[in-house]
TIMI-2910 file (N, C-alpha, C, CB; in pm, 1 decimal, decimal comma, always signed):
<rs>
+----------+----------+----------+----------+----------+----------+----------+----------+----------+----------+----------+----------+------+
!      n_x !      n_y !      n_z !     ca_x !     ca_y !     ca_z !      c_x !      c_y !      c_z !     cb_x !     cb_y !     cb_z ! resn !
+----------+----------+----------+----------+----------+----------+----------+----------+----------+----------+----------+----------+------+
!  +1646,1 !  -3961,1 !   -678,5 !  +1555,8 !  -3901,2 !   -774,2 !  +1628,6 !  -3818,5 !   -879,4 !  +1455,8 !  -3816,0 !   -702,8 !  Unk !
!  +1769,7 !  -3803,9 !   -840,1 !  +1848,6 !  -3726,7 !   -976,0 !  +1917,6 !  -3809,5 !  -1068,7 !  +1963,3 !  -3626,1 !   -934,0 !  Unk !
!  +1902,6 !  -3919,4 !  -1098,1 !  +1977,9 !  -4031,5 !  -1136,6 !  +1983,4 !  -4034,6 !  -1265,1 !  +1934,4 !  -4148,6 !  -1091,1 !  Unk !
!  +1866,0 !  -3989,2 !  -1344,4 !  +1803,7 !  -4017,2 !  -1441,3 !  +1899,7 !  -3822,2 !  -1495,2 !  +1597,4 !  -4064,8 !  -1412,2 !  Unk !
!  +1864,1 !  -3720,2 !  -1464,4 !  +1980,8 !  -3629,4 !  -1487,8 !  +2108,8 !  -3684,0 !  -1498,0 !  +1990,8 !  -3537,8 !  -1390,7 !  Unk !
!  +2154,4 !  -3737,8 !  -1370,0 !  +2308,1 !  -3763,2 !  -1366,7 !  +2336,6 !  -3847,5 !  -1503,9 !  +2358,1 !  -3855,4 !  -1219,3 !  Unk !
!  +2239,0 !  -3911,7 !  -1546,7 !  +2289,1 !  -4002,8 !  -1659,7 !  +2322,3 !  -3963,0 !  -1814,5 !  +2191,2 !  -4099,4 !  -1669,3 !  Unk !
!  +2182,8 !  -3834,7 !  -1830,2 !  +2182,0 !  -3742,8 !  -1892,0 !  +2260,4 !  -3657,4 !  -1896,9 !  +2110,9 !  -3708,6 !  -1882,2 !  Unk !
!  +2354,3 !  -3575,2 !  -1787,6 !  +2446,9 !  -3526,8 !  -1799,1 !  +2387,7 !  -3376,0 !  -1785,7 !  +2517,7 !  -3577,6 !  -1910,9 !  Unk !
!  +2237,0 !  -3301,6 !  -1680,8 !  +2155,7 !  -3252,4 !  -1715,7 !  +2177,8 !  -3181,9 !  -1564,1 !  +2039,8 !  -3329,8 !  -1777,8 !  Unk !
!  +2199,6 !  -3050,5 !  -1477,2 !  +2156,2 !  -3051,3 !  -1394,8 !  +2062,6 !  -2943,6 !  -1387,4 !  +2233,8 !  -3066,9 !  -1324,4 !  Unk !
!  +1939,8 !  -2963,3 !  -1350,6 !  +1865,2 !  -2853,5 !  -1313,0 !  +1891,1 !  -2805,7 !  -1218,2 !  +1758,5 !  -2863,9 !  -1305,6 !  Unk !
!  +1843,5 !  -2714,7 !  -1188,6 !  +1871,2 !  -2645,7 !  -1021,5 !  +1774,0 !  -2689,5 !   -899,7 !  +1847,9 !  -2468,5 !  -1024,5 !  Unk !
!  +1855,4 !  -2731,5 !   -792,9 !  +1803,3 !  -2779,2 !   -681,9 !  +1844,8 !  -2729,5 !   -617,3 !  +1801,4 !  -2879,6 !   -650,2 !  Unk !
!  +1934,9 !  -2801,5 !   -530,1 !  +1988,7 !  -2755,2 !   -403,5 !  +2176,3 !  -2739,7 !   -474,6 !  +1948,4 !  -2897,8 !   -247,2 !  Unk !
!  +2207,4 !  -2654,2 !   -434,3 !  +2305,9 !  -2557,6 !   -504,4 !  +2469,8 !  -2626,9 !   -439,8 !  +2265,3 !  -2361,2 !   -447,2 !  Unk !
!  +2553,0 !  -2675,9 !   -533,4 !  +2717,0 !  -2721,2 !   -493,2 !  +2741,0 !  -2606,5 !   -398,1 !  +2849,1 !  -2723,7 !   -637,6 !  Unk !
!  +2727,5 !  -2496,2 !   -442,1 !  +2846,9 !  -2424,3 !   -339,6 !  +2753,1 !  -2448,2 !   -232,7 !  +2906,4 !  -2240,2 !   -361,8 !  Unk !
!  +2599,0 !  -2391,4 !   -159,0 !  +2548,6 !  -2421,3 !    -32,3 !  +2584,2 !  -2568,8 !    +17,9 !  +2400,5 !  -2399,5 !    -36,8 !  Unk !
!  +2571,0 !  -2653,0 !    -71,4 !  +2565,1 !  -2815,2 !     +5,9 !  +2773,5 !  -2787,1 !    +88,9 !  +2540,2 !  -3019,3 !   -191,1 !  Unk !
!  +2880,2 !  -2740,0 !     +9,9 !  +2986,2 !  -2735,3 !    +51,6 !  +2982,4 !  -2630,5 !   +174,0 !  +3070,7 !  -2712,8 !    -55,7 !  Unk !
!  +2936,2 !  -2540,0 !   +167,7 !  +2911,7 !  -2487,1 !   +277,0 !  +2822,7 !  -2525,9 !   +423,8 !  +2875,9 !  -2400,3 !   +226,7 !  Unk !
!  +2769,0 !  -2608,6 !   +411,6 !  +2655,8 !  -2680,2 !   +535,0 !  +2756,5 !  -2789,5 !   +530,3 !  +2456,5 !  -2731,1 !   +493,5 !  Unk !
!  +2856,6 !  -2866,6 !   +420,2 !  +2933,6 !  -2967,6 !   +457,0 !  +3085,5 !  -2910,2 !   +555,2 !  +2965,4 !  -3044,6 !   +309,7 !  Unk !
!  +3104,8 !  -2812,0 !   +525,7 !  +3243,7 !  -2726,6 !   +609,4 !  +3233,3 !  -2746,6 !   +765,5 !  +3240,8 !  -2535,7 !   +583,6 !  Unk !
!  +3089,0 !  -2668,8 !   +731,2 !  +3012,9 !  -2640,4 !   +938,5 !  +3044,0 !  -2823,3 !   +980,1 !  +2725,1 !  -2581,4 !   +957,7 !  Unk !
!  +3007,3 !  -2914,2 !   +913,2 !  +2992,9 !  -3076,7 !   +965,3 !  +3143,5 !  -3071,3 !   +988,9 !  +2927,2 !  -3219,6 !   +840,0 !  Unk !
!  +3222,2 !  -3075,6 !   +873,0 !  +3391,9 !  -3137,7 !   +882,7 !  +3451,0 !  -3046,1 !  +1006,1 !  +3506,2 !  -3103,8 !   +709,6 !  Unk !
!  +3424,9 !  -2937,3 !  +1003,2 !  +3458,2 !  -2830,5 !  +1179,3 !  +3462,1 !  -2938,7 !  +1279,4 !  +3301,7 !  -2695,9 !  +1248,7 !  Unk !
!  +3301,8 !  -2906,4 !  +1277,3 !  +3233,5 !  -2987,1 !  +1420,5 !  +3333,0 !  -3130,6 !  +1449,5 !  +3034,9 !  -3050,0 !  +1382,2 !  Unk !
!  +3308,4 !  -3210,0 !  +1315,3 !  +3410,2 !  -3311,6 !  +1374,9 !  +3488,3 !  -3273,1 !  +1406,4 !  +3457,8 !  -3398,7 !  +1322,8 !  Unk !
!  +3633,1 !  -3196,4 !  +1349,4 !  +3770,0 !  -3167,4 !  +1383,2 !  +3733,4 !  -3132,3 !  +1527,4 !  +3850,1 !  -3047,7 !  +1290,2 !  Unk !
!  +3682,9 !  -3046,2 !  +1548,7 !  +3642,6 !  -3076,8 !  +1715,7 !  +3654,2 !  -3106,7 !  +1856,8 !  +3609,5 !  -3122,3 !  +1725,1 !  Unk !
!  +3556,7 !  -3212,0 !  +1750,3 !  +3500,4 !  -3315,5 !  +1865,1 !  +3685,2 !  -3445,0 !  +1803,9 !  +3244,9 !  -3407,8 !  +1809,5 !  Unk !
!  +3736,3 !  -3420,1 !  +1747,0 !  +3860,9 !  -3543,1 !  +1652,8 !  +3828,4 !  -3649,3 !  +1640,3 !  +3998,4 !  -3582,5 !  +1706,5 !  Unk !
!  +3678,7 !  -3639,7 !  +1528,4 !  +3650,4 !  -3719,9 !  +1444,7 !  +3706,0 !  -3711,2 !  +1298,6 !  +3531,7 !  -3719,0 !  +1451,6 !  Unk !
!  +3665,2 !  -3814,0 !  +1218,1 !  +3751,5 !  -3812,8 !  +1072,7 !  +3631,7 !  -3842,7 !   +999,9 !  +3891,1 !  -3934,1 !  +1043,8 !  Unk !
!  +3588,2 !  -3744,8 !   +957,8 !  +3490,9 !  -3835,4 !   +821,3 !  +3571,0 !  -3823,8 !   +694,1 !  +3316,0 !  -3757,3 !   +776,9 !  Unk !
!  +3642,7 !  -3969,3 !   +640,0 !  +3676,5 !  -3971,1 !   +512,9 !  +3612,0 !  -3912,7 !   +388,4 !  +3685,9 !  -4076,1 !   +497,1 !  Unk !
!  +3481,7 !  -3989,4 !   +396,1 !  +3408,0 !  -4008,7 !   +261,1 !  +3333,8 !  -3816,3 !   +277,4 !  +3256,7 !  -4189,2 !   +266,7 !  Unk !
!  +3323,3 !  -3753,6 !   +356,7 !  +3274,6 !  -3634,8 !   +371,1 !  +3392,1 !  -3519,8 !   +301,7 !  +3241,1 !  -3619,8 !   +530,8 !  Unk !
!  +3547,7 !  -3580,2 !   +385,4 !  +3615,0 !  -3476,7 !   +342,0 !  +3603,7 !  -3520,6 !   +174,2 !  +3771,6 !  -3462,8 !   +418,5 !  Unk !
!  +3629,8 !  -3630,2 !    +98,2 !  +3645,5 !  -3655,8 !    -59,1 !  +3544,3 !  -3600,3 !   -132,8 !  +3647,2 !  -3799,9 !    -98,5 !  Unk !
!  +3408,7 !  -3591,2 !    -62,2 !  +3291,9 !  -3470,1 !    -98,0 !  +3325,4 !  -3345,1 !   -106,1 !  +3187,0 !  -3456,3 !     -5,2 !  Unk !
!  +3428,0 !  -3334,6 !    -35,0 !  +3455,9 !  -3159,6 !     +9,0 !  +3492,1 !  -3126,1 !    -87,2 !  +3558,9 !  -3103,2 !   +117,5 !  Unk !
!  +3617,4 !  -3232,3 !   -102,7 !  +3731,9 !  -3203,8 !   -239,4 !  +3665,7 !  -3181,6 !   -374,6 !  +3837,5 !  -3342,5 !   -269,8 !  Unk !
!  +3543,0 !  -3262,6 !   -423,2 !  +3522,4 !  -3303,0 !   -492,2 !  +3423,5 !  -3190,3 !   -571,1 !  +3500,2 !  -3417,1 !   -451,8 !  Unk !
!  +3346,7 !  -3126,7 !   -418,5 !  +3311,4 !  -2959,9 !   -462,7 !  +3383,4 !  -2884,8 !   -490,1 !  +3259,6 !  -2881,5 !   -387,4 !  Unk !
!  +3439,4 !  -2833,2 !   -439,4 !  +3614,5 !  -2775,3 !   -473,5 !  +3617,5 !  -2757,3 !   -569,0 !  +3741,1 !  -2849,2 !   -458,6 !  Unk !
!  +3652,9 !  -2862,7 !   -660,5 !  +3699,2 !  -2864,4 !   -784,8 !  +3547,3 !  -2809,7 !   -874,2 !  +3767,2 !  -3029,1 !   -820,5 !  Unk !
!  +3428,2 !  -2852,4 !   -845,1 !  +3340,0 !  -2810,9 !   -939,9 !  +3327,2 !  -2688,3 !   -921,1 !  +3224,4 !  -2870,3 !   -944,1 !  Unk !
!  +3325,7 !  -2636,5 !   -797,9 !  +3303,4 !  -2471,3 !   -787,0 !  +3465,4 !  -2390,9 !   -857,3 !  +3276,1 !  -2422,2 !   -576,4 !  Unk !
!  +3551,0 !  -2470,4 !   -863,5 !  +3634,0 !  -2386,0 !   -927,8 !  +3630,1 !  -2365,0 !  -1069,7 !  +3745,3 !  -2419,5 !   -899,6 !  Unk !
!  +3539,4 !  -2479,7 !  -1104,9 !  +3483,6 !  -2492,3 !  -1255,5 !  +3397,4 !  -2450,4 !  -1289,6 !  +3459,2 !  -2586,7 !  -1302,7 !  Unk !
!  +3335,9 !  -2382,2 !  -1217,1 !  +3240,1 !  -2320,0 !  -1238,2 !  +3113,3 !  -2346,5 !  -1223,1 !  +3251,9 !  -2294,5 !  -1319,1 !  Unk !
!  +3094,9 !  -2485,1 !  -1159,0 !  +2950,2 !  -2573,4 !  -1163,3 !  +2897,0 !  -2518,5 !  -1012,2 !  +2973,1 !  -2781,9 !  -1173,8 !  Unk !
!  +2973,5 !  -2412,8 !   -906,0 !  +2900,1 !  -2427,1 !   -773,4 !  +2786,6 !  -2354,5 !   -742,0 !  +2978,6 !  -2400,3 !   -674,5 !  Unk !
!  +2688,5 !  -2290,0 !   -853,5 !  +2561,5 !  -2292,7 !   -890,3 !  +2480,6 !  -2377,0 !   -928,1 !  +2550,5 !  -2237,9 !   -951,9 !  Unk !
!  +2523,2 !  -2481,9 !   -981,0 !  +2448,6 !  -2595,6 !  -1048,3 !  +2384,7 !  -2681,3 !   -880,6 !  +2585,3 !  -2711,7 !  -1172,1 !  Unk !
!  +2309,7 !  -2794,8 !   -959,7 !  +2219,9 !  -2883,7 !   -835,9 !  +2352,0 !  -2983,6 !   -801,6 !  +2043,1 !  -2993,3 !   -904,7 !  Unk !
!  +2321,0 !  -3023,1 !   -658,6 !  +2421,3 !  -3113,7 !   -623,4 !  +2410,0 !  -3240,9 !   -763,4 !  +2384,3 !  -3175,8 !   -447,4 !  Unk !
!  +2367,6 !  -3310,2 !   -774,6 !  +2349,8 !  -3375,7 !   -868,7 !  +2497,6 !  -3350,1 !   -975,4 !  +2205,0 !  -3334,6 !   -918,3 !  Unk !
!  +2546,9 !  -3257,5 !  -1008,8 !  +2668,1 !  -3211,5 !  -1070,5 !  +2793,1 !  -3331,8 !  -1042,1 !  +2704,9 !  -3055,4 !  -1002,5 !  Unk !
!  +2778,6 !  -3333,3 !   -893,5 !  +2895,5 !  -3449,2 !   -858,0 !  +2896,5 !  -3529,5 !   -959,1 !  +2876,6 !  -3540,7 !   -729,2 !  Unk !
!  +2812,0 !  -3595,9 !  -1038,9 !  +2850,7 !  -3672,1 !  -1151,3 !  +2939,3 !  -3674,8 !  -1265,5 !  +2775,7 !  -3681,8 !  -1192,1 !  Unk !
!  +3004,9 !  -3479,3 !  -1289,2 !  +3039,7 !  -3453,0 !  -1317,9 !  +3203,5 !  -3483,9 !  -1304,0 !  +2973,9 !  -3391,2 !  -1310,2 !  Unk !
!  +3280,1 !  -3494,7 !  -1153,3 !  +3366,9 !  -3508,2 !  -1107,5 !  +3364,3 !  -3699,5 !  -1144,0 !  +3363,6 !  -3430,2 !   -964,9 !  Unk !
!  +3289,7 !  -3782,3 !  -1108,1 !  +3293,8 !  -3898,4 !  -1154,0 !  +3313,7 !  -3942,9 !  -1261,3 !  +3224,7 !  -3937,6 !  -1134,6 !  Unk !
!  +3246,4 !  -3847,6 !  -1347,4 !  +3210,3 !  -3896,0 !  -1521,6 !  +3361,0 !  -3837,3 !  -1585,5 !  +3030,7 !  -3788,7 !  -1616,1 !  Unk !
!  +3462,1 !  -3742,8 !  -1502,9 !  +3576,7 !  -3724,2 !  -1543,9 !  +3653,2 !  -3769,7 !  -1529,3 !  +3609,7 !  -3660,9 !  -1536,3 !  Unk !
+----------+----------+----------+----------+----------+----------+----------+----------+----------+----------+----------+----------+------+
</rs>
């Protein structure tokens, strides 16, 4: 349902980069763990990272487009 933003280049506020990286940390833990590997989770991680260092980790997840579209 954010697709039509992401294309636009638009994020309203939803659900917030820095919280989604934070509820994603608690997951990548749990695996390390249990010594599971989620690839595609940690490249999410990274991928917040960089927007919250940019300043986007207020913006709606939807932002990730941002890291793509660069």
């Amino acid at each position: 349902n954010r697709s039509g933003n992401m294309i636009d280049n638009d994020y309203p506020l939803g659900f917030r980069v820095r919280l989604h990286q934070k509820d994603l940390q608690i997951a990548l833990n749990a695996a390390r763990e249990l010594g599971q590997a989620l690839p595609m989770a940690a490249y999410v991680e990274q991928m917040e990272t960089e927007l919250m260092a940019r300043g986007y980790g207020d913006e709606d997840i939807s932002a990730m487009a941002r890291c793509l579209r660069d």
